[in-house]
N, C-alpha and C positions, 0 to 999 in steps of 0.2 A: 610243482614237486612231483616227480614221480612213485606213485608207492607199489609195495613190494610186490604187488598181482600185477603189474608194467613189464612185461615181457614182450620186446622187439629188437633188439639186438639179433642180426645173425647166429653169433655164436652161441649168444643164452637160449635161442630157436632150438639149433641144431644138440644144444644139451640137452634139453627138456624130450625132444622128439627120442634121442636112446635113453632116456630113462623110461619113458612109455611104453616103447618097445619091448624093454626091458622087462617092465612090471605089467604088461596088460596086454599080451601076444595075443589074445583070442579076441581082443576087442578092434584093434589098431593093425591096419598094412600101412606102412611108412615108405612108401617110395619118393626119389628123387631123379633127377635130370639136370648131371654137371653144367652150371652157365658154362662159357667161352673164359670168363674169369676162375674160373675155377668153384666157384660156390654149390651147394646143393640147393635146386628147388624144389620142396616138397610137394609132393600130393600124398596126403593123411589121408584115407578110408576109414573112419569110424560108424561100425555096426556090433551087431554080435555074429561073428562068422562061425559061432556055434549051429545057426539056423540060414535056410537054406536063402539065397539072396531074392529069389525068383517073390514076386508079389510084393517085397516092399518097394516104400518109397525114397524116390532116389531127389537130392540136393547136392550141387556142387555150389561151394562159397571160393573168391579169390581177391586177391587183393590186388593189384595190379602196379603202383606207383610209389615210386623209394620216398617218397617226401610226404608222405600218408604213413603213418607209423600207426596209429592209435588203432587200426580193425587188426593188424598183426594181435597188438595187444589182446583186444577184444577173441578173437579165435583160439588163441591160446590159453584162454582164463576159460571160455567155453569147453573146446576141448578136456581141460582138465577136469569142469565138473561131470562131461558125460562116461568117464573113463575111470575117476576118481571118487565120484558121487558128494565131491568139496571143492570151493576153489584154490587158486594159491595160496592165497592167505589163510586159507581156515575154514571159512564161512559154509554154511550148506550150500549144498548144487542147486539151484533152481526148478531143473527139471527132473521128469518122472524118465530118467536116465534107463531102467530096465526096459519101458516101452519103446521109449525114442530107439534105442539099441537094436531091439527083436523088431520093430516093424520097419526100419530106415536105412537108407543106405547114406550117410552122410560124407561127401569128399570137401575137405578144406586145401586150398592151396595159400598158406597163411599170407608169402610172400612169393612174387614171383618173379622179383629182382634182387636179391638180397643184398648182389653186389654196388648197387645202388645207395640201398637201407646202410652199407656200411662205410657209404661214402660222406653218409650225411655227418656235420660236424655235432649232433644232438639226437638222443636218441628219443626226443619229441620235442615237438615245437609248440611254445607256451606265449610267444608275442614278446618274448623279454627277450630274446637274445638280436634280433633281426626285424626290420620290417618287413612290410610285404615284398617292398622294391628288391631288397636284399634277399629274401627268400626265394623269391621267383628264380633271382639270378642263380641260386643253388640249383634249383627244381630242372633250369636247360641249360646251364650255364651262362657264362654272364659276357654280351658282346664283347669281341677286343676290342672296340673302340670309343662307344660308351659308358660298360658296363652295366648297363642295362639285359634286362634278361634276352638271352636269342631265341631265333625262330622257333617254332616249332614243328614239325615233321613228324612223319611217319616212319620214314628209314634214310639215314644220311653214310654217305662212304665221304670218309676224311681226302681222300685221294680227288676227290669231285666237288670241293668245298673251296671257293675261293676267300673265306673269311670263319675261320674255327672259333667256338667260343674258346675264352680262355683258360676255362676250366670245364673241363666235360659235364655237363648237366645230370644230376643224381635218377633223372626218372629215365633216362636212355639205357638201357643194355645192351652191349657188347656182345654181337653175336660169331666176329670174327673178326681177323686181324685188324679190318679197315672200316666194317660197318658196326650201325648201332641205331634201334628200335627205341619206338616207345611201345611198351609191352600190349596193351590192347587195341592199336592199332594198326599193325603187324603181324601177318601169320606166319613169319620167321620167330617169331617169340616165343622162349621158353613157354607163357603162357597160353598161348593158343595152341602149340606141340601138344602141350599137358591136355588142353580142352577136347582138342581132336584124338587123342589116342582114348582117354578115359571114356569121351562118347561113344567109339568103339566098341569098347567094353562091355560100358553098360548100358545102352539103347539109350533110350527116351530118357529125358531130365522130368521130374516135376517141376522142379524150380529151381533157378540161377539167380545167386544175386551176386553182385558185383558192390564193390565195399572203398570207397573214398572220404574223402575230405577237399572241402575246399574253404576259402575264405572269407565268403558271405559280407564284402565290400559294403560297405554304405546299407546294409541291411541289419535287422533287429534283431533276426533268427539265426540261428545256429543248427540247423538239422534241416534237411528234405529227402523226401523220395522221387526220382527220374523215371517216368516210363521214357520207352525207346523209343528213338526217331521215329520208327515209321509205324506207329501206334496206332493212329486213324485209318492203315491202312493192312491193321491185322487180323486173323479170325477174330469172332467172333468172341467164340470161347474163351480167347486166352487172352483179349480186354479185357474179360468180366473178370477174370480168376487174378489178372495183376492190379485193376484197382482195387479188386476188395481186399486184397495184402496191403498194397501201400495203404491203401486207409485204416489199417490195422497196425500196421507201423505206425503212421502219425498218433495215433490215438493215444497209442503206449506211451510214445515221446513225453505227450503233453504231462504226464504222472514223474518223470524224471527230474528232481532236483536241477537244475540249470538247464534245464530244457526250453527250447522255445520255436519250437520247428515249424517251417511254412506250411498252412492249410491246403492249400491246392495243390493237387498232386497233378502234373502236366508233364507231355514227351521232353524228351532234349533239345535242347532249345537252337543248338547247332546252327550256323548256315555253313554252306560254301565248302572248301575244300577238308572243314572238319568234319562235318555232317558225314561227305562223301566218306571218310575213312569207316565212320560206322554203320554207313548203308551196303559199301564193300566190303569190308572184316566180320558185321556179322549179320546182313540181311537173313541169309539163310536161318541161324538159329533163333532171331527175331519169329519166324516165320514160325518156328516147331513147338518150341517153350519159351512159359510165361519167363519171363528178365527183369528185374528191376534195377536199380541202380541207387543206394543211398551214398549221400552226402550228408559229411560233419565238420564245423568252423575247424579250422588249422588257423596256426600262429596267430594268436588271439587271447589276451588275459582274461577274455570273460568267457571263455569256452576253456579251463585248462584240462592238461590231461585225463585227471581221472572222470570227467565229465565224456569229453572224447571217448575214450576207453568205454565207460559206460551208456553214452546211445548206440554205439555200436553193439556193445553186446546186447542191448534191448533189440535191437532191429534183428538180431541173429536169434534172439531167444522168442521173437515172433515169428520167424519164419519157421523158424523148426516147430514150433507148435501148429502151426497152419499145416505143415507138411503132414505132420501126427494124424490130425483131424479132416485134413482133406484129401491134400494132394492134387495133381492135376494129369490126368491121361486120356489121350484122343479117345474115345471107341469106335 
């Protein structure tokens, strides 16, 4: 069941964002970047741009995949209480919202498919509508021949395909009349546009985290945290500063009502032509700033939504407090 703080719908997105606007100009920059479908992708700047930007700490959070709904949710129920000082529903904010505000530079890119997100026929997946078999098939679409889910790629043109799925896969975006991305493995992508101009902007990252789900097959657990491929092969500094986040994540997990997240926090486990996508798309920012990467069980009765919903925003309400109290910057 989804309850009333479950906000991932495109369009209930795209409501919420001009009511913020609306109500909280000095707190909130809401820009977007029209997909090829027409949708808006957000990048939300939540600080207080009462005070000058220079010295605080800066976090870009994203979402990256249409069949991953639940960190949408999670960043907009955040969002709300750093803006609102409650969440959707009611409840007190969590955080010390004045500080996080005056010292932070927080960018959220809730969704960065939307056209995706609103391709999916459920606006979360709870293990009752679909199996895995069936989901996957959603996720790239489903072979024309066996219906089985198809390949996966990094960027495909329909015109160079001698076997189309038969239904377009929900986590590919459409970046022009012929082609179509999976958004973090492609620098044609909304997402990595948004990554690279925002970098731009504003220099150095403290911390990125990157925001999933997956399905946790034949396993007991339901949550982890991913360091990046080439982990054993990054300063110094910024191992030390991304395990002691993820081990700060996990820890939280373990206090979560239906929580049960894996202990060992290890790189991505990748080989082969998927690995290479994340040593080419993002070796470079591997290299500059700390990354993490959580994972949350999808389509799963013993992980449902508001559980989802909630290790997500536990992992965002530790990062942001790590940010608060730490932060990360070369000297």
């Amino acid at each position: 069941m989804i309850e009333p703080a479950w906000i991932s719908h495109p369009d209930e997105v795209d409501a919420k964002v001009a009511q913020w606007q609306a109500d909280h100009p000095e707190l909130l920059l809401a820009e977007s970047k029209i997909q090829f479908a027409g949708r808006p992708v957000w990048a939300l700047t939540v600080t207080d741009r009462t005070v000058d930007d220079a010295g605080k700490r800066r976090m870009i959070v994203y979402k990256p995949h249409a069949h991953e709904p639940a960190p949408i949710a999670a960043q907009v129920n955040v969002i709300e209480q750093l803006l609102t000082g409650q969440t959707i529903d009611g409840r007190p904010s969590e955080f010390d919202g004045e500080r996080v505000l005056r010292e932070c530079v927080l960018v959220f890119l809730p969704d960065a498919n939307p056209d995706g997100t609103a391709r999916a026929p459920v606006e979360a997946w709870d293990g009752s509508r679909c199996t895995n078999e069936e989901f996957w098939a959603w996720m790239r679409g489903p072979d024309p021949d066996t219906g089985e889910m198809w390949k996966r790629v990094d960027i495909y043109d329909e015109r160079e395909e001698e076997r189309l799925p038969s239904r377009t896969g929900i986590v590919y975006e459409q970046i022009d009349e012929h082609r179509w991305v999976e958004p973090n493995r492609h620098h044609s992508s909304t997402l990595f546009q948004w990554l690279f101009e925002l970098t731009d902007r504003y220099g150095d990252w403290d911390q990125l985290l990157s925001l999933h789900q997956t399905e946790f097959v034949n396993s007991p657990h339901n949550a982890m945290v991913i360091l990046p491929c080439l982990y054993d092969d990054l300063p110094q500094d910024i191992r030390e500063y991304e395990m002691r986040w993820a081990e700060e994540i996990v820890a939280a997990w373990r206090d979560v009502p239906g929580g049960n997240p894996i202990e060992e926090i290890k790189p991505l486990a990748y080989t082969g032509q998927q690995r290479q996508y994340f040593v080419e798309r993002w070796g470079e920012m591997y290299d500059r700033y700390p990354i993490l990467t959580s994972e949350i069980q999808n389509n799963n009765p013993r992980t449902p939504p508001t559980v989802q919903q909630r290790l997500n925003e536990v992992a965002l309400k530790v990062s942001i407090e790590r940010l608060v109290e730490h932060g990360f910057r070369r000297s």
